[in-house]
N, C-alpha and C positions, 0 to 999 in steps of 0.2 A: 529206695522203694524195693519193696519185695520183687523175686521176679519168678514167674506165675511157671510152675513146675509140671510137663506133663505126666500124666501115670504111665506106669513100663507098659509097652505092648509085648501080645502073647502071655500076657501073666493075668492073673487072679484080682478083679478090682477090690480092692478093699480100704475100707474106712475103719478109723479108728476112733472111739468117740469118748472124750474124758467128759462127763456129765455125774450127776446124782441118781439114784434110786429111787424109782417110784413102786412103792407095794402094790397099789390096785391096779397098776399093769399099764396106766393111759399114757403117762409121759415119761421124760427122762429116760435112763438107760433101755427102761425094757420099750420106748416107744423107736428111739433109735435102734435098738437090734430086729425087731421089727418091721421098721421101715428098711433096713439095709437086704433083709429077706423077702420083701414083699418085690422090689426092685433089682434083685437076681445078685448082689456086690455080696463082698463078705465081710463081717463087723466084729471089730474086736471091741471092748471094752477099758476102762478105767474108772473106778467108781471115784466120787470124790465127798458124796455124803450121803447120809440113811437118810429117808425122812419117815415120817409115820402120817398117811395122807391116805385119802380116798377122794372119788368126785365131788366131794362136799366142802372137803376142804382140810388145810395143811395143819396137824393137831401137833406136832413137833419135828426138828430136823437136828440131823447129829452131824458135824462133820467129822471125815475121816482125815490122822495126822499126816499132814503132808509128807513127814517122811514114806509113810506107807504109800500115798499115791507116786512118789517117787519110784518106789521097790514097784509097783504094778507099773510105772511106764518103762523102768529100764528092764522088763521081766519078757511083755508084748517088743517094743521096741531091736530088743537085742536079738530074737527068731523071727518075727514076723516083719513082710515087706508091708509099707502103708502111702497110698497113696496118697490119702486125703485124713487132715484132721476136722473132728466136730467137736466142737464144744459147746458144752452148756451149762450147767449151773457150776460154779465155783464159789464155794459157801463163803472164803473167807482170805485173805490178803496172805498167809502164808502157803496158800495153794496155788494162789497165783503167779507171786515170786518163785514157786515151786518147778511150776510145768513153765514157765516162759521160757528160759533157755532152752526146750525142745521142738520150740515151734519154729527158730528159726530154716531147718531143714525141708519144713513141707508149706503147703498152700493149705491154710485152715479156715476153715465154716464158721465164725464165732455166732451163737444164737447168745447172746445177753441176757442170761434168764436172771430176771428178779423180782418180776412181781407172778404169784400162779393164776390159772384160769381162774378160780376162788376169789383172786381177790388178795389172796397171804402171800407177806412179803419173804421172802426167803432169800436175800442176804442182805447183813449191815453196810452202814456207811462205810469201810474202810474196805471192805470187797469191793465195793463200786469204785471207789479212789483207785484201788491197787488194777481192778481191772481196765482200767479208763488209761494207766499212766506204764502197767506192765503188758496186758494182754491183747488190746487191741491195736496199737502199735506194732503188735507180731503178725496181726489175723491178716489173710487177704481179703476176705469177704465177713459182714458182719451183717445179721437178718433182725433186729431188732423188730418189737411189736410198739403199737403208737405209746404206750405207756414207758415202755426200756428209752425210746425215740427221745421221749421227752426228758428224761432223766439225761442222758446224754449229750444232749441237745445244751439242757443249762438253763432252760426259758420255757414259758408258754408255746405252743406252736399254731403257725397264724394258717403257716402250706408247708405240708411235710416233703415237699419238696427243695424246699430253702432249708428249712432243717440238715435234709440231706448232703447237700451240698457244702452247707457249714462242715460238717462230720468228715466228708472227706476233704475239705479242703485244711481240715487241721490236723488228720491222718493220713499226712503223703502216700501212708505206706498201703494203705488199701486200694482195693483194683474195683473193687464196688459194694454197693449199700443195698440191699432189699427193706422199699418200706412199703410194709404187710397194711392191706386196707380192713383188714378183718373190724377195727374198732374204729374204722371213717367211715362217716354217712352213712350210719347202721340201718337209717329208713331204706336206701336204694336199694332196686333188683338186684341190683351187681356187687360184687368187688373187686375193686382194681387195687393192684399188684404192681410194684413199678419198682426194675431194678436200675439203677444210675454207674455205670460202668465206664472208666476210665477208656477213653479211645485216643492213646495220642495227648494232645495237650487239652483235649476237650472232654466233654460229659457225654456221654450217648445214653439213652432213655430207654429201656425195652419193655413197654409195657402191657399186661395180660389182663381181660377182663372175666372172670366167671360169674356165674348163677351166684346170688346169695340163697343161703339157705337159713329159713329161721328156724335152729334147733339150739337145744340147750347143749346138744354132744359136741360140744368142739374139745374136751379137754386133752391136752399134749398136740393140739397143731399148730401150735409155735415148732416146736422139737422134730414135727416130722416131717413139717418142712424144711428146717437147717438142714436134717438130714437127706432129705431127697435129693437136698438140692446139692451135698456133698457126694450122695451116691453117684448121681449124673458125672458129675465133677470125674469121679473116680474114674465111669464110664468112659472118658475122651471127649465129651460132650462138650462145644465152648460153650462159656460161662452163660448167655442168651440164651443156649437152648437147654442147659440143665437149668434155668430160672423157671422157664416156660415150661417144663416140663413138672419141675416141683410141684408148681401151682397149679397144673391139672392134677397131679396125682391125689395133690391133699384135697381138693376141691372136690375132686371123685370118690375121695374117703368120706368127707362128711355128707355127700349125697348117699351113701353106702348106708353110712351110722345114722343116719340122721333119727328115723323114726327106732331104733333100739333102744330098748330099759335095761343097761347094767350101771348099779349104783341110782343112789335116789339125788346125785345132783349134775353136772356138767360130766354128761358122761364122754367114754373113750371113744376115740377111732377105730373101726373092725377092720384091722390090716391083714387079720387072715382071709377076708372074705375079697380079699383086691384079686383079682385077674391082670395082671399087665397086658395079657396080648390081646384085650379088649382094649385099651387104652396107648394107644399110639400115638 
C-alpha cells in the first residue's frame, strides 16, 4: 500500500496536473490551473492531449506522444518541488505505461476522465484497461463520476456505495474513493458527496451534503474538483477536510456560474469570480 506523503512545510503548495487541453477554457488543464489559483497553491502543468471541444461538445481529440509527455514530466519534475499529483484525461495506454513509474514518489488525485460533460467519449478501450491495470494501482485517491464508477465497477450499479468498496477492496493501494452524487437522484434538493477512506482495517464514511443546483453550467466539475481536492491535499489539509472542502468549493462555483451564458451548451465554471475568504 501506498504510504500517504505529507507536503514540505514552509514551502510553496503545489500541484502538478498531467491532464488534456481544453480550448473553451471549462475543463481539463486550463480548468485545473484555474482551480489551483482560485485556492491560493501553485499548478504546474503536463499536457497529454489537444482536443478540439466547446460547451456543446468534443468535435476531435489528438493525443500527444508519450515520449513528449515524458520530456514535459522530466522537464517540471527535475526543477520544480510537487506535492501532489492530479490526473486527468489520459488519452491512451502508451501514456499511461508512460507516466506510471513517476507516481510512485508522491500521493496522486486520479479523476478517471472518460466520458465528457457532453456526453463524448474520450478514451478507447485499451486507455481504460491500461488505466485500470497501470494507473490506478499507483493513485492514492481516485474521484470518479457515477458513469467512470460504473465503468470501473465492471457492473450495473444497485448502491454506489458497494460499488465503492468493491474498488478499494481490489485496489489495496488506495487510501480512498470520492463517489460524486452530481448524476444520483438528479430530482433531490441535494447532492450528496461521500468520501470512503481507509481508517485502519476499516472504512470510514465522510460525508457532505450541498444545495443542488439545476443549471445546465456544470461543464469541468468533474476536474475541479480532483483538483480542489488535490490542492487542499497540497495545503496540509487531512484527506476529510480537503474532501469537504472541495465539495463546497465546487458547489459555490456552480452557485457562482449557474445563471451565466458563455457558450450555447453546458457551460464553464467562473473560477475567477471565486472569493476564498468568503468561503471558509
Amino acid at each position: 500500500m501506498n504510504t500517504l506523503k505529507k507536503p514540505s512545510n514552509n514551502a510553496i503548495p503545489t500541484v502538478l496536473t498531467i491532464a488534456g487541453s481544453d480550448p473553451s477554457g471549462g475543463a481539463g488543464i486550463q480548468a485545473d490551473l484555474k482551480t489551483f489559483t482560485a485556492v491560493n497553491v501553485y499548478g504546474a502543468s503536463v499536457i497529454t492531449a489537444l482536443t478540439a471541444q466547446n460547451t456543446q461538445t468534443v468535435a476531435a481529440a489528438m493525443s500527444i506522444p508519450a515520449d513528449f509527455v515524458k520530456q514535459q514530466l522530466d522537464a517540471v519534475l527535475s526543477d520544480i518541488r510537487v506535492d501532489i499529483i492530479k490526473l486527468g484525461m489520459l488519452p491512451n495506454a502508451d501514456i499511461c505505461v508512460t507516466i506510471a513509474p513517476y507516481l510512485k514518489d508522491y500521493t496522486v488525485v486520479c479523476d478517471p476522465v472518460m466520458i465528457s460533460t457532453s456526453g463524448c467519449s474520450l478514451i478507447d478501450d485499451p486507455a481504460v484497461a491500461a488505466l485500470t491495470e497501470h494507473i490506478i494501482p499507483r493513485s492514492t485517491y481516485i474521484t470518479p463520476n457515477y458513469n467512470e464508477l460504473k465503468t470501473l465497477y465492471g457492473k450495473e450499479i444497485t448502491n454506489i456505495k458497494t460499488a465503492g468498496l468493491d474498488l478499494l477492496d481490489r485496489f489495496d493501494n488506495l487510501f480512498g474513493i470520492v463517489l460524486k452524487g452530481g448524476h444520483v437522484d438528479t430530482a433531490s434538493h441535494n447532492v450528496t458527496d461521500i468520501l470512503l477512506l481507509r481508517d485502519g482495517s476499516s472504512i470510514a464514511e465522510i460525508i457532505e451534503t450541498n444545495p443542488r443546483y439545476h443549471t445546465k453550467n456544470t461543464h469541468g466539475t468533474g476536474c475541479t474538483f480532483a483538483s480542489a481536492f488535490a490542492a487542499f491535499l497540497a495545503k496540509n489539509l487531512d484527506p476529510a477536510a480537503a474532501f469537504s472542502k472541495a465539495a463546497s468549493f465546487t458547489n459555490n462555483l456552480i452557485d457562482i456560474s449557474k445563471d451565466s451564458h458563455i457558450g450555447h451548451g453546458n457551460g464553464p465554471l467562473l473560477h475567477h469570480q471565486y472569493d476564498i475568504s468568503l468561503y471558509k
